[in-house]
FILO-85269 format. One record per residue (C-alpha): chain; x, y, z. Coordinates in pm, 1 decimal. Example, Ala and Ser with C-alpha at 12.3 -4.5 7.8 and 13.67 -1.06 7.14 Angstrom:
<rs>
{r 'A'; {1230.0; -450.0; 780.0}}
{r 'A'; {1367.0; -106.0; 714.0}}
</rs>
This chain:
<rs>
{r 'A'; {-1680.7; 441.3; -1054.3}}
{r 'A'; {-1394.2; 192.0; -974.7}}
{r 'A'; {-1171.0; 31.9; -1217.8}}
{r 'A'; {-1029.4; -335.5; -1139.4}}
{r 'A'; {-692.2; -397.8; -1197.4}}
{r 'A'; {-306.0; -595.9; -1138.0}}
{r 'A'; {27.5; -500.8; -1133.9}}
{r 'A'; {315.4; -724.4; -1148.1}}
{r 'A'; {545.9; -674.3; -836.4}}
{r 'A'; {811.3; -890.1; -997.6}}
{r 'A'; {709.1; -1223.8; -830.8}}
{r 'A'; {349.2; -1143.4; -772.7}}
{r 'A'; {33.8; -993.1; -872.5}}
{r 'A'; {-127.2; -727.1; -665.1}}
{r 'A'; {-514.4; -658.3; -731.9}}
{r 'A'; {-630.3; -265.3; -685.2}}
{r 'A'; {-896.9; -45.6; -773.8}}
{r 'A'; {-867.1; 295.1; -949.4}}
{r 'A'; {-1093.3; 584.0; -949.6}}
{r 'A'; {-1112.6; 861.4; -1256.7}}
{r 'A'; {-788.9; 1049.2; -1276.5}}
{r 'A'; {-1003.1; 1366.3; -1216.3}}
{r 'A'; {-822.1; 1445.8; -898.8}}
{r 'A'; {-477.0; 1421.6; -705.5}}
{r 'A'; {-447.1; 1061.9; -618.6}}
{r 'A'; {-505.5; 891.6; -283.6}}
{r 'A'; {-359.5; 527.1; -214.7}}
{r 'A'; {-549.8; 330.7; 68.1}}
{r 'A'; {-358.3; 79.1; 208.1}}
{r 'A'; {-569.7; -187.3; 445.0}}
{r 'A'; {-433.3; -371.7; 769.9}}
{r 'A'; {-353.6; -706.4; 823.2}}
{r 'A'; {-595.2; -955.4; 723.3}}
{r 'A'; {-809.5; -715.6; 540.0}}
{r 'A'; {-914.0; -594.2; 199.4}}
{r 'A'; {-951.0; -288.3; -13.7}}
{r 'A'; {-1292.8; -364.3; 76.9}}
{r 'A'; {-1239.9; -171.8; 470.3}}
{r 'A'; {-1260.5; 143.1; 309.7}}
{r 'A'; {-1589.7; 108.3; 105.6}}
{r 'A'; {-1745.1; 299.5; 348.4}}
{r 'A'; {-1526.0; 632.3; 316.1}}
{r 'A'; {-1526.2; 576.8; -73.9}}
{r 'A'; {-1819.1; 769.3; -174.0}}
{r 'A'; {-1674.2; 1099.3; 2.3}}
{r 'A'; {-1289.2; 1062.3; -92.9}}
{r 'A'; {-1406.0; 1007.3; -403.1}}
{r 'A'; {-1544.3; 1365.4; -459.5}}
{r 'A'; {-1225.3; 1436.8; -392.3}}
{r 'A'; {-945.9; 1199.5; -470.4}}
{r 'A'; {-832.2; 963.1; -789.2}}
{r 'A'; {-842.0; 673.8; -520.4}}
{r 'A'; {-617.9; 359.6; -530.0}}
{r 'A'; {-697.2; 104.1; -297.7}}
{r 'A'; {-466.2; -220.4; -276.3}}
{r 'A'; {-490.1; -534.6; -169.9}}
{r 'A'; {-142.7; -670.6; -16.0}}
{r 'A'; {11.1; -988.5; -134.2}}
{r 'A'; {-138.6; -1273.1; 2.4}}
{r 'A'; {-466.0; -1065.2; 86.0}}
{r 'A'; {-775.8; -1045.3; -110.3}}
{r 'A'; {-743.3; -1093.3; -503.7}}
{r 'A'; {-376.8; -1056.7; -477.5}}
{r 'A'; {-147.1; -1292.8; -591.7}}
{r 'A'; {29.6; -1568.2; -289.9}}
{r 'A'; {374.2; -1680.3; -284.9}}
{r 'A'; {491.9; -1993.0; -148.1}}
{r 'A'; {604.5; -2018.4; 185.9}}
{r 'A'; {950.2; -2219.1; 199.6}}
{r 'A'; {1181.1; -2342.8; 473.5}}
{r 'A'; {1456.1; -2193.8; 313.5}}
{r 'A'; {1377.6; -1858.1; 276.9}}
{r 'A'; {1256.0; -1515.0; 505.4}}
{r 'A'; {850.6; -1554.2; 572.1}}
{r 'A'; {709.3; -1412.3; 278.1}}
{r 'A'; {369.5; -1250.2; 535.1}}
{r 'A'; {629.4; -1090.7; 772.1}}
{r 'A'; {478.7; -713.8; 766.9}}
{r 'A'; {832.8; -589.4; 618.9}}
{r 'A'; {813.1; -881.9; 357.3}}
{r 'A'; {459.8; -729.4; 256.0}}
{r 'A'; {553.7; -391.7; 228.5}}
{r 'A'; {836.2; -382.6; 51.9}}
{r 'A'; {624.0; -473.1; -245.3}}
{r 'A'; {521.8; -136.5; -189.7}}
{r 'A'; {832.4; 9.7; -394.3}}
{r 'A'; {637.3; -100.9; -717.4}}
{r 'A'; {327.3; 95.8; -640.5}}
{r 'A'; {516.3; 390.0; -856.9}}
{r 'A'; {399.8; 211.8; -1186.8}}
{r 'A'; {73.6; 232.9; -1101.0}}
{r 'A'; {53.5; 576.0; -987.1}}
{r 'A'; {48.0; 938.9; -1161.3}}
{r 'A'; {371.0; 1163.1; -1198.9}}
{r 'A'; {226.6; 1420.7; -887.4}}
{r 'A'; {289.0; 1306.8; -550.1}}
{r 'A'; {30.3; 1097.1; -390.1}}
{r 'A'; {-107.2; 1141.8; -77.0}}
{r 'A'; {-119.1; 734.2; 108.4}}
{r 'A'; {-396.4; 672.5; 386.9}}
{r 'A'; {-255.9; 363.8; 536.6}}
{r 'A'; {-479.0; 173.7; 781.4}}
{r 'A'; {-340.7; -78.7; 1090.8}}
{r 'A'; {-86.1; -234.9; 947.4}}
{r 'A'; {-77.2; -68.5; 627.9}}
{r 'A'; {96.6; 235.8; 797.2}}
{r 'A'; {369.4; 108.7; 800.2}}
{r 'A'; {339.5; 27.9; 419.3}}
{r 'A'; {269.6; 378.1; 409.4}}
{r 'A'; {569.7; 481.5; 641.1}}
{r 'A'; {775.5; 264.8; 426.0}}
{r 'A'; {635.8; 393.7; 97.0}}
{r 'A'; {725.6; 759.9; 200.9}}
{r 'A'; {1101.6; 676.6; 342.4}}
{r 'A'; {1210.9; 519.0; -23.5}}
{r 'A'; {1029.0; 761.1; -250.3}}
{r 'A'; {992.8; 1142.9; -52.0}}
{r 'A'; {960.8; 1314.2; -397.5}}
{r 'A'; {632.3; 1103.5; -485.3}}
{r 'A'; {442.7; 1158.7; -120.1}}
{r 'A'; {227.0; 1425.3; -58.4}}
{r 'A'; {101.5; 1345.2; 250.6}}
{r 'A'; {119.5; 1048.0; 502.5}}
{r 'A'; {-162.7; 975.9; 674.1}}
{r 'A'; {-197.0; 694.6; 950.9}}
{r 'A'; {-523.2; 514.4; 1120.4}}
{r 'A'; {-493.1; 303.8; 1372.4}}
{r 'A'; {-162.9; 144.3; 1357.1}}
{r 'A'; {14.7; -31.3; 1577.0}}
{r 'A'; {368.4; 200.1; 1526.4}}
{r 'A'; {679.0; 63.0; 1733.5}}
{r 'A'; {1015.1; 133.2; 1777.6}}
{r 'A'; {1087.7; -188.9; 1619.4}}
{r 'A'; {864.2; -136.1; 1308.0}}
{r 'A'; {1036.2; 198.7; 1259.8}}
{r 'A'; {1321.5; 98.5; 1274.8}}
{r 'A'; {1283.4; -171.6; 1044.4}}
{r 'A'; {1133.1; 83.2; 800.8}}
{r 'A'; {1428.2; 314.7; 848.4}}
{r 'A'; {1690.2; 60.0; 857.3}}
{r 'A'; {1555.1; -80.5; 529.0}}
{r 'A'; {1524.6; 285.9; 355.6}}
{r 'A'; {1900.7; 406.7; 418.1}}
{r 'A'; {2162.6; 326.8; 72.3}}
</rs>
């Protein structure tokens, strides 16, 4: 039903699952200190439905960890994690996607949609703790 596998974002791996490619695509992306794994309840329905990828962010699950150093931005902040989220393209079919994003992931979703319009279909968001700040951020970060 679900296919295991990694893409490179450049300095890490991400882990995700895949469903068949017998439907437009769906990416799930989890909150904070969760796993693909929150959405195995919804999976058998979307699934009808959707070609579902579900990712675990960097430093989350089976995904890859990067070092934290002195020197250098927090590689956890929430804007650190989703920028990854630019690299989801290779992963994903040519027809726009629609992205659930859950808590946190929202904004990955938010973030996702901002830097590549022509590849959403829809944005959908559960539960996430939106601020002016965090939009912002996500704006800021998604202008030339």
């Amino acid at each position: 039903m679900l296919t295991e596998k990694t893409f490179s974002t450049g300095n890490v791996e991400l882990f995700y699952v895949e469903g068949p490619p017998s439907s437009p695509p769906l990416v799930l992306l989890h909150g904070g200190f969760a796993l693909w794994q929150r959405f195995l309840p919804l999976l058998p329905t979307l699934i009808l439905r959707w070609q579902l990828f579900a990712v675990d962010f960097r430093g989350h699950g089976a995904s890859g960890r990067v070092r934290v150093a002195p020197d250098r931005p927090h590689p956890y902040r929430a804007l650190a994690i989703i920028e990854k989220m630019d690299t989801l393209q290779e992963i994903l079919p040519e027809e726009p996607a629609a992205f659930f994003g859950h808590s946190a992931g929202g904004y990955g979703a938010l973030y996702y949609a901002a830097h590549h319009p022509q590849h959403v279909r829809a944005v959908i968001i559960g539960d996430s703790p939106l601020s002016r700040t965090g939009l912002d951020a996500i704006t800021l970060a998604a202008r030339p």
